[in-house]
C-alpha positions as CSV (number, residue, x, y, z in Angstrom):
1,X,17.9,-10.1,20.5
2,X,14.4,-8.5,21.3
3,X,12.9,-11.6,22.6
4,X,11.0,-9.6,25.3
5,X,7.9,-8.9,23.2
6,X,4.7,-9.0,25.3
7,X,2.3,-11.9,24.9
8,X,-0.4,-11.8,22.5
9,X,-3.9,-11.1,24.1
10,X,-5.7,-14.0,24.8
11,X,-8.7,-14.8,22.4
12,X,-12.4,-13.9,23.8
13,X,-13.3,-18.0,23.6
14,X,-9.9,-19.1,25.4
15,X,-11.3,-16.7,28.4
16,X,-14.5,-17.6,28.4
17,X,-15.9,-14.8,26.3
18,X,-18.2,-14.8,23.3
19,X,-16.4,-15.9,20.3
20,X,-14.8,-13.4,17.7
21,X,-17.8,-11.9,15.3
22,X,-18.4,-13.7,12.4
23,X,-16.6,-12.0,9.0
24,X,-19.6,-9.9,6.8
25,X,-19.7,-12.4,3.6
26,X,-16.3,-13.4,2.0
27,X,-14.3,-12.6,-1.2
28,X,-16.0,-12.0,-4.4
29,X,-14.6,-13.1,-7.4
30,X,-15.6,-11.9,-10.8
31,X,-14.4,-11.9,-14.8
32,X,-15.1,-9.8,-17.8
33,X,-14.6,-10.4,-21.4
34,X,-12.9,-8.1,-24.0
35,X,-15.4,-8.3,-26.2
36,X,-18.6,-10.6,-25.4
37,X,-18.1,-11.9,-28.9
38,X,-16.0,-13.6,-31.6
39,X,-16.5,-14.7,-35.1
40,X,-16.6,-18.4,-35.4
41,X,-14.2,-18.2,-37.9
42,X,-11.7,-15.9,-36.3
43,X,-8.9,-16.7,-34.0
44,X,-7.2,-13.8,-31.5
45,X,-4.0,-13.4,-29.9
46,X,-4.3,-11.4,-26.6
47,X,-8.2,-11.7,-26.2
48,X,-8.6,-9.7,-22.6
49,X,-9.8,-11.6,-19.4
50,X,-10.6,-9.2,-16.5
51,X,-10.3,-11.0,-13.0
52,X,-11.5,-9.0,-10.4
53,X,-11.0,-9.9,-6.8
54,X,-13.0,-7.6,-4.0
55,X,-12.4,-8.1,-0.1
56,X,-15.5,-8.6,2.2
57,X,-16.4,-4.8,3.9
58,X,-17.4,-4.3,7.3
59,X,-15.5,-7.3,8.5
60,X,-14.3,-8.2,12.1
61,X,-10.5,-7.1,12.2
62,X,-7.2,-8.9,13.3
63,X,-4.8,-7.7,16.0
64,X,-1.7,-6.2,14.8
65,X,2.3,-5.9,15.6
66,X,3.4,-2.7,14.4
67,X,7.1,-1.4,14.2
68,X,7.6,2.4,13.4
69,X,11.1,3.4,12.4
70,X,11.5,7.1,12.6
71,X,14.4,9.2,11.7
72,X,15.1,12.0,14.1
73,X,18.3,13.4,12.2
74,X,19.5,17.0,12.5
75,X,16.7,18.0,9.9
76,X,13.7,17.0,11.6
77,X,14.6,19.4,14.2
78,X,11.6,21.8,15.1
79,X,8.2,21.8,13.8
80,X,8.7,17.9,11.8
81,X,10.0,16.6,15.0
82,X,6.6,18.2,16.7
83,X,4.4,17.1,13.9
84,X,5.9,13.2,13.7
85,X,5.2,13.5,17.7
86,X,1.9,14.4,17.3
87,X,1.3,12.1,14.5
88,X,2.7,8.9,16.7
89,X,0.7,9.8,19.4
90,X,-2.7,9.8,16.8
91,X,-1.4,6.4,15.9
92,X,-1.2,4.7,19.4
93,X,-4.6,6.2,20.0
94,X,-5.8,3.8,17.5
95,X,-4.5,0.9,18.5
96,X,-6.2,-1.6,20.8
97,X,-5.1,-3.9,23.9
98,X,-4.7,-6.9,21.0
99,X,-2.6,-5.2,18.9
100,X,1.4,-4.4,19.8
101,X,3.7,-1.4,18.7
102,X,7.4,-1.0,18.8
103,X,8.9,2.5,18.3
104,X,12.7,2.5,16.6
105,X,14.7,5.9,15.7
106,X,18.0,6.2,14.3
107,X,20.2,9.3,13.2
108,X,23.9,8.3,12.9
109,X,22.8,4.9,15.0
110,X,19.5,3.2,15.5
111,X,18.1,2.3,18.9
112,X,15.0,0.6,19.7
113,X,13.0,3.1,22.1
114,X,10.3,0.6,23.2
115,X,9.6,-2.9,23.1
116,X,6.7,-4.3,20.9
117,X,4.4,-4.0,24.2
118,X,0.3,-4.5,23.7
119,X,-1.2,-1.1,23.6
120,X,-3.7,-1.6,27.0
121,X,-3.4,1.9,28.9
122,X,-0.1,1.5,30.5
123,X,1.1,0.3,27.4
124,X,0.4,3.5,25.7
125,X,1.0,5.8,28.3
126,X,4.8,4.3,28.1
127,X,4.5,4.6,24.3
128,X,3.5,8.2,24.7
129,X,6.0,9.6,27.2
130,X,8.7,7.6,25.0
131,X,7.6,9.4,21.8
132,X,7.5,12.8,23.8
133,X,11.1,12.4,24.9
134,X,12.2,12.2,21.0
135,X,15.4,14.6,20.4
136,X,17.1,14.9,17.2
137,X,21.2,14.0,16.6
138,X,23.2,14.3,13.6
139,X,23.7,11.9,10.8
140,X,20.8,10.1,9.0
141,X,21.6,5.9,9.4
142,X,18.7,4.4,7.7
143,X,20.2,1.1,6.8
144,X,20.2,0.7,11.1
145,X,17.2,1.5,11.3
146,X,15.6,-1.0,8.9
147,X,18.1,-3.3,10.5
148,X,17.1,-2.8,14.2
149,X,13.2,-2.6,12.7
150,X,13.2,-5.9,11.7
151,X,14.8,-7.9,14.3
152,X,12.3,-6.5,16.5
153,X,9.7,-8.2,14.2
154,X,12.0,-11.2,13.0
155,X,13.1,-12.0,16.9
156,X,9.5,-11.9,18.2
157,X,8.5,-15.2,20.7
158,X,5.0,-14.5,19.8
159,X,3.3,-13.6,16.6
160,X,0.0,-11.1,15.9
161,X,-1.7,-12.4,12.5
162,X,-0.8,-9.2,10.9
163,X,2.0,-7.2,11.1
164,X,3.7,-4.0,9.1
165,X,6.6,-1.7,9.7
166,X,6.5,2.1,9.0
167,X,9.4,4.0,8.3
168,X,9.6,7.3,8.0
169,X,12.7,10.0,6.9
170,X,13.4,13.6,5.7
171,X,16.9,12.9,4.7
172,X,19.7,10.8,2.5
173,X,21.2,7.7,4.2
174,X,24.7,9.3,5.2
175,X,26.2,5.7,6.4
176,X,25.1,3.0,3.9
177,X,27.5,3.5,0.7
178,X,25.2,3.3,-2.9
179,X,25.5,0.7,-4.8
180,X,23.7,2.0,-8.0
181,X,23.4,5.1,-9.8
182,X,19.7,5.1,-10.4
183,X,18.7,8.2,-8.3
184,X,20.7,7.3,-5.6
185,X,18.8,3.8,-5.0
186,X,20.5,1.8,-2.3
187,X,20.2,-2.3,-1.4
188,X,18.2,-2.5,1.2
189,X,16.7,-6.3,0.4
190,X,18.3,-8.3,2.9
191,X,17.3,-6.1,5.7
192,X,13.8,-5.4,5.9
193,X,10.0,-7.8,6.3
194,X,6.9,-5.9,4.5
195,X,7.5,-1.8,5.0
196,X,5.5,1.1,4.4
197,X,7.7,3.6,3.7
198,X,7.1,7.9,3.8
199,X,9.5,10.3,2.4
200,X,9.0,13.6,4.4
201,X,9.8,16.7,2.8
202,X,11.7,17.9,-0.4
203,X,15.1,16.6,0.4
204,X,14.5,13.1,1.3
205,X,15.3,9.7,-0.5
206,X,12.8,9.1,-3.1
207,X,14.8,6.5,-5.3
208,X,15.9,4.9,-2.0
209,X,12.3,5.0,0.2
210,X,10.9,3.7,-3.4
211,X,13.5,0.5,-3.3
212,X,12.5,-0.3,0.1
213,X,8.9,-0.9,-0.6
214,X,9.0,-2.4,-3.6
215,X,11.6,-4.4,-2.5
216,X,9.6,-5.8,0.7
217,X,5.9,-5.3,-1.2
218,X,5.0,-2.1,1.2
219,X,4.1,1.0,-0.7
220,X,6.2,4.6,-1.0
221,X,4.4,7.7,-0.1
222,X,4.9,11.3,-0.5
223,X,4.6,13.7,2.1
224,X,5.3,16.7,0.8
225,X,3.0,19.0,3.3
226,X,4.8,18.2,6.5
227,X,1.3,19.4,8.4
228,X,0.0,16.5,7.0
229,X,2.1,13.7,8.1
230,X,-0.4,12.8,10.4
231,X,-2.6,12.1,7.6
232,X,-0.5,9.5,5.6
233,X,0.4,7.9,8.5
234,X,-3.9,7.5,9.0
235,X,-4.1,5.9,5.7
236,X,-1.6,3.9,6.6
237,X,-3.0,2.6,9.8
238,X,-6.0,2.3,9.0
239,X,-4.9,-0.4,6.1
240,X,-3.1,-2.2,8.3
241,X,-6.3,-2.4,11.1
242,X,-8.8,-3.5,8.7
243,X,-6.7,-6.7,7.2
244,X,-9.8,-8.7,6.1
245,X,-8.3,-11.5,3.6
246,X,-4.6,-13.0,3.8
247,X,-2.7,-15.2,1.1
248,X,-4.8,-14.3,-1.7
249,X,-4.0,-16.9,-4.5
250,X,-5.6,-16.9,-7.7
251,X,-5.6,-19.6,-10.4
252,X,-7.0,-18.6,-13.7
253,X,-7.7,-22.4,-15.9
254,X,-8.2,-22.6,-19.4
255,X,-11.8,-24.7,-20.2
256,X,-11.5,-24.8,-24.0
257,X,-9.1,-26.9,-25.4
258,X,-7.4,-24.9,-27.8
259,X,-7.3,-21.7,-25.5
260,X,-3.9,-20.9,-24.0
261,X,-2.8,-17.9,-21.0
262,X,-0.3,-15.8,-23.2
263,X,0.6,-13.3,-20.1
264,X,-0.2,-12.3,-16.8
265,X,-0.8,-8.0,-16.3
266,X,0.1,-8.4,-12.7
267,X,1.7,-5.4,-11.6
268,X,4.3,-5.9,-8.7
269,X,2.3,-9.0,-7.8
270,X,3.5,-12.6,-8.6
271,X,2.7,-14.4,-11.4
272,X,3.1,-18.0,-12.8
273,X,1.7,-19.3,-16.5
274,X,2.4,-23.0,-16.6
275,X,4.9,-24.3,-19.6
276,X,1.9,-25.5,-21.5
277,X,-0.3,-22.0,-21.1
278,X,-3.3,-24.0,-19.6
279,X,-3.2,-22.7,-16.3
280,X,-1.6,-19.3,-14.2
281,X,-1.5,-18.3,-10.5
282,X,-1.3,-14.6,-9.3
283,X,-0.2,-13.9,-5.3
284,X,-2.8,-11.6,-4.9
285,X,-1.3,-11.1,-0.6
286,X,-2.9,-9.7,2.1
287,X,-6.6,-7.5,1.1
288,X,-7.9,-4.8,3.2
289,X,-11.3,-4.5,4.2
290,X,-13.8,-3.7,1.2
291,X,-10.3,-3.7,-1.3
292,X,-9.7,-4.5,-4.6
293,X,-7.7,-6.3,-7.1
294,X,-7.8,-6.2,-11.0
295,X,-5.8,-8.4,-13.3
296,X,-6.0,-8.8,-17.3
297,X,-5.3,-12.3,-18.1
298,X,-4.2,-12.6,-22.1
299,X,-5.5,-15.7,-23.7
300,X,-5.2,-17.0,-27.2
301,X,-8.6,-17.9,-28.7
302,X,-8.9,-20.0,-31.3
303,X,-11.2,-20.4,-34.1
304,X,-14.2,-22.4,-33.2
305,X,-15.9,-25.6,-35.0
306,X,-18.6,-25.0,-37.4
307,X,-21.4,-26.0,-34.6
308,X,-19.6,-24.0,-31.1
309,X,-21.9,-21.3,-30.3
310,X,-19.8,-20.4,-27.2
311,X,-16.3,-20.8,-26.3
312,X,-16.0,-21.5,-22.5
313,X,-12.7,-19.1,-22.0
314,X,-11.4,-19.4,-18.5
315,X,-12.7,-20.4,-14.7
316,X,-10.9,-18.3,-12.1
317,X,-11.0,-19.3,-8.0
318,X,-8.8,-17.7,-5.0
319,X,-7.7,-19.7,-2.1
320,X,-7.3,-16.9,1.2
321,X,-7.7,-17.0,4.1
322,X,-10.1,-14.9,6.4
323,X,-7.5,-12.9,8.6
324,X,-9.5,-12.6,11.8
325,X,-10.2,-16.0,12.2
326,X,-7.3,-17.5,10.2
327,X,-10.1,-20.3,8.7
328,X,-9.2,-21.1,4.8
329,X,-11.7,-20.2,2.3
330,X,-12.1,-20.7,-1.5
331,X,-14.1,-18.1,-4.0
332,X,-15.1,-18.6,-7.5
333,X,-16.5,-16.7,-10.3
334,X,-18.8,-18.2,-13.0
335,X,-16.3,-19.4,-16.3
336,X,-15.7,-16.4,-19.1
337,X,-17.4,-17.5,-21.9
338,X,-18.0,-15.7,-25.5
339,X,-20.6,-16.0,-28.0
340,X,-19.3,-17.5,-31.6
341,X,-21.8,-16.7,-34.0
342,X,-21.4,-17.9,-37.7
343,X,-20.6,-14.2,-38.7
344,X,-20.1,-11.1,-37.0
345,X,-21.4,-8.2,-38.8
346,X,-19.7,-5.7,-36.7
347,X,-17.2,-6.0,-33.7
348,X,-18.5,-4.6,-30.4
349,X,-16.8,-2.0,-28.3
350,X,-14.7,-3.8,-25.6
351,X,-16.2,-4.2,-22.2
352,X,-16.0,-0.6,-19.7
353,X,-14.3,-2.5,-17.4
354,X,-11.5,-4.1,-19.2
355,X,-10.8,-1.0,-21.2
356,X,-10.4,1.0,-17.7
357,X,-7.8,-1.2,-16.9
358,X,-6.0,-1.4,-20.1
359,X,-6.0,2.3,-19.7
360,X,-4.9,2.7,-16.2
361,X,-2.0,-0.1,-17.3
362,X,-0.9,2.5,-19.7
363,X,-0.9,5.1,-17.4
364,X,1.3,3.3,-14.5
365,X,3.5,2.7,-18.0
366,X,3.7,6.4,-18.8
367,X,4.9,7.0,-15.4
368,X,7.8,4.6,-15.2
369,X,8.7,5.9,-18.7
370,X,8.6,9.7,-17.7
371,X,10.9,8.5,-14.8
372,X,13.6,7.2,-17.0
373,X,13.3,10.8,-19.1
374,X,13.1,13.3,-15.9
375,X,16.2,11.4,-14.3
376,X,18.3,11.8,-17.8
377,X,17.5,15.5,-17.6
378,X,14.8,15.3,-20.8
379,X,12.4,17.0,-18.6
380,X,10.1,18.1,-21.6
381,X,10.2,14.9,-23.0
382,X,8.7,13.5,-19.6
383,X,5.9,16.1,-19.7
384,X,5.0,15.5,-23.3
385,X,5.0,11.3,-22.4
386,X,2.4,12.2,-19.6
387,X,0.6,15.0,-21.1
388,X,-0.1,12.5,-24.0
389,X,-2.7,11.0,-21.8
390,X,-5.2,13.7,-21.1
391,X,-7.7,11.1,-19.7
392,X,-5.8,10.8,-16.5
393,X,-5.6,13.7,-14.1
394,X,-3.6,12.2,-12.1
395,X,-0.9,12.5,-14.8
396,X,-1.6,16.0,-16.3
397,X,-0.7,16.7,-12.8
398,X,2.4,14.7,-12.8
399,X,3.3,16.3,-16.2
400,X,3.0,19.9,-14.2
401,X,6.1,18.3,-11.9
402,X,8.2,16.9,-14.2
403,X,8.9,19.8,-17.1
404,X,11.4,22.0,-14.9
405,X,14.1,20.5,-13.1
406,X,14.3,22.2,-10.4
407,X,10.6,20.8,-9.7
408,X,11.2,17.1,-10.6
409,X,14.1,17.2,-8.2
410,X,11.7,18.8,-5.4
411,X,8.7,16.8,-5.6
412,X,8.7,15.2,-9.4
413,X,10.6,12.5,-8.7
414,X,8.9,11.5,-5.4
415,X,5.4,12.3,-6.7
416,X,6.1,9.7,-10.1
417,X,7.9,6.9,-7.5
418,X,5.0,6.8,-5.3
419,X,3.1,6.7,-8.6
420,X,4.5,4.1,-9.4
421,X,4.2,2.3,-6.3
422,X,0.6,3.1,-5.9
423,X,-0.2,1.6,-9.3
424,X,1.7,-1.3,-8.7
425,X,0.5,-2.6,-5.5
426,X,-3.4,-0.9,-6.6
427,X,-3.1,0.3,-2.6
428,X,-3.1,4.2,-1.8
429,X,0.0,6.0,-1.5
430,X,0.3,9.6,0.1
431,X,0.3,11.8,-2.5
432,X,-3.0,14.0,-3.0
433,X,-2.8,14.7,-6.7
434,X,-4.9,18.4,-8.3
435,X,-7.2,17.1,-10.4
436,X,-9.4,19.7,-12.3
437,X,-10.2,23.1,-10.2
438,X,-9.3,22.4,-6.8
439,X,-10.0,18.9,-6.8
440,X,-7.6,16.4,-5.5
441,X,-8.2,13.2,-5.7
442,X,-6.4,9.7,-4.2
443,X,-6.4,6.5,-6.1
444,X,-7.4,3.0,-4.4
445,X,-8.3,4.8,-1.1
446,X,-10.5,2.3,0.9
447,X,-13.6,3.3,3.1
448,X,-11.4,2.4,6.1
449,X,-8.8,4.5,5.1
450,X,-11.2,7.1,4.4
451,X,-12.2,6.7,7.9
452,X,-8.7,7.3,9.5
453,X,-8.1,10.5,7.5
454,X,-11.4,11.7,8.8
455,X,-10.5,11.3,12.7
456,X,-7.0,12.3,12.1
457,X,-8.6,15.8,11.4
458,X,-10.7,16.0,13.8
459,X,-7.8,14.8,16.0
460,X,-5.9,17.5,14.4
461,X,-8.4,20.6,14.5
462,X,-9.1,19.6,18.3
463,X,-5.9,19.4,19.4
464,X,-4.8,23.4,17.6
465,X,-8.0,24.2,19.3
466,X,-6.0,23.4,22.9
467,X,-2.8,24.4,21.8
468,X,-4.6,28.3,21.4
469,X,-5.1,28.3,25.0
470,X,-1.4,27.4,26.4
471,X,1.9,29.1,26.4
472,X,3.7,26.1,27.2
473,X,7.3,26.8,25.1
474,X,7.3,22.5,24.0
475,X,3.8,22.5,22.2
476,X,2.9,19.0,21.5
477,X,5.2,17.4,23.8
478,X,3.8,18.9,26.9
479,X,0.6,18.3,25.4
480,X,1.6,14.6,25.3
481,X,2.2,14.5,29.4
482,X,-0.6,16.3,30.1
483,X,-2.7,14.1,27.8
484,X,-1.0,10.7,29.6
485,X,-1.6,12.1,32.7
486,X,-5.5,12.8,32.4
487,X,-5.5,9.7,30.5
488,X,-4.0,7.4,33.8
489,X,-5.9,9.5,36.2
490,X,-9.2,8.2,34.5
């Protein structure tokens, strides 16, 4: 089923074109040291290892298959149904003749609207006009529309180096019966490749939109303003276009003979220590351009001879490879090593960097933890487990959300699951936290991203600037045909 995908775009060098521009650099690997020293005499259990793995910036980007599944239920009647329009339509202006888009909706059933077509002109003109036709049924099935999203992707004759599926909803599955009573979480593993997944509104899903990413390795975001749908699905997008490094491994070796990998701080990332402790692997995945990744490796230390002035901890090195070429590459950073003088007459603060992460470890901690209290109706107990963090504004806000009920059911719950999410994967989420004043502020947020957001409100602030000047009754969606129509005529 599906098997009518269009063919991938031929590369510049198979037409005779110049070849692809080369990538800006490639990954940077570094570590950092709890502490940059250690008695000779003292062993430690734990000692801190920071790996820190950054994606090249300003790289050339790979084409892309998208598949958006959208729920157009009874409640996105009106101004969300307008909004999601206009927000599709910002998306497929973004997309290139290389890359490919499907659009899926469901409501009682799902159906698959287009076929993953490349988005040349006519190819987004059709994507348009379908996304203008969008109406709203009854009945929220989004078990179907996982289902139909990923055949689309799993049935495809040809395959784009990257690929994501967005799916969006405003409501509770009304087909697919629970099977748990954690927030209303559903099984949705055997359905779904990699999603991004957006709860819109108050009333949707969390527990279940939650499960879905971190079941598939996508991230859960909150969209609690629906004006700014448009906005998350930006951030998204603009992830997804600036893939710089896929199948990010790292293995962390132990140099030292009696050192030994204890655990892994990993997050929702894989992670393997070896039965004798000398060696570990972390799945770092796919990177965006100019990303991030932190890990703490644990290692026991032991005491050192009577002559060892340093104790060679750990070399770290990534395989990846370079997504817009698909060439293998291999990054190292220089071994941790520690000073062992013959006494130390003080211990040194631990290193910024490592503390910042230990802290931030704590935090994502808090979170689940103030989770497990909200949901048993301790809602002042949640507040006090977040509150008792005050270096994090992100959680004084959180705490804020959490201490009423009728709050934590509104937009607690969602706001801690894409939380957790967020902290989890270290990738942005959708949730624009108040920080102190009016700040808000948006962790892991990537230039590229930052990019996005920025021409989605231009996009945005344009596009009310037309809508001032019509009286046409459908808004957006005439908008949409008038829009294709000057677009084809050019």
């Amino acid at each position: 089923m599906f098997q009518d995908d269009d063919p991938l775009e031929l590369p510049a060098a198979t037409t005779g074109g110049a070849t692809p521009p080369a990538t800006n650099g490639g990954l940077v690997l570094k570590t950092q040291c709890d502490f940059p020293s250690l008695g000779r005499n003292t062993s430690r259990d734990k000692f801190a290892v920071l790996v820190d793995a950054k994606a090249p910036a300003d790289v050339a980007r790979a084409p892309l298959d998208l598949v958006t599944v959208l729920d157009v239920s009874g409640s996105m009647k009106g101004q969300k149904l307008e909004l999601l329009k206009h927000a599709m339509c910002f998306v497929i202006d973004q997309l290139c003749p290389s890359d490919r888009l499907s659009v899926v909706t469901f409501s009682d059933a799902a159906s698959r609207l287009t076929r993953l077509a490349r988005m040349s002109p006519p190819g987004k003109a059709a994507a348009k006009l379908a996304v203008a036709s969008l109406v709203t049924v009854n009945g929220t099935n989004i078990a179907d529309g996982l289902r139909v999203g990923a055949q689309v992707l799993f049935a495809r004759r040809h395959r784009n180096v990257v690929s994501g599926m967005i799916l969006l909803s405003d409501g509770h599955d009304t087909v697919l019966p629970k099977t748990s009573t954690n927030g209303g979480a559903r099984n949705y593993a055997n359905l779904v490749p990699p999603s991004f997944t957006f709860g819109f509104g108050s009333n949707h899903d969390a527990a279940a939109m939650h499960a879905v990413a971190a079941t598939t390795g996508g991230t859960f975001s909150f969209v609690q303003d629906q004006s700014a749908i448009q906005d998350a699905f930006a951030r998204c997008v603009g992830g997804l276009l600036s893939v710089a490094v896929q199948e990010a491994r790292i293995a962390v070796t132990c140099l030292h003979r009696g050192v030994r990998i204890q655990e892994v701080k990993s997050g929702s990332y894989a992670s393997h220590i070896d039965t004798d402790g000398r060696s570990a692997t972390i799945d770092a995945g796919e990177l965006y351009d100019d990303e991030g990744r932190r890990f703490l490796v644990l290692v026991y230390v032991p005491r050192a001879r009577a002559t060892e002035e340093t104790t060679r901890l750990v070399k770290v090195s990534c395989t990846h490879k370079i997504a817009a070429t698909g060439q293998a590459a291999t990054a190292a950073a220089p071994a941790a090593v520690i000073k062992r003088p013959l006494e130390l007459t003080h211990m040194p603060p631990p290193a910024m960097e490592v503390e910042r992460e230990r802290v931030r470890l704590a935090a994502t901690e808090d979170i689940a933890a103030a989770r497990v209290a909200a949901d048993g109706g301790q809602h002042a107990g949640a507040a006090r487990i977040l509150s008792s963090r005050a270096l994090k504004e992100e959680l004084r806000d959180l705490s804020a959300r959490v201490g009423d009920r009728q709050e934590y059911q509104q937009t607690g719950r969602a706001c801690l699951l894409a939380g957790m999410s967020s902290h989890a994967q270290q990738r942005a989420s959708g949730v624009e936290l108040q920080g102190s004043g009016s700040k808000t502020t948006m962790a892991y947020l990537t230039p590229k991203m930052e990019e996005m957001v920025e021409l989605s409100r231009e996009s945005s602030s344009s596009g009310r600037k037309r809508g001032s000047n019509t009286q046409e009754p459908d808004g957006v969606s005439s908008r949409i045909i008038k829009q294709i129509k000057e677009d084809l005529s050019d």
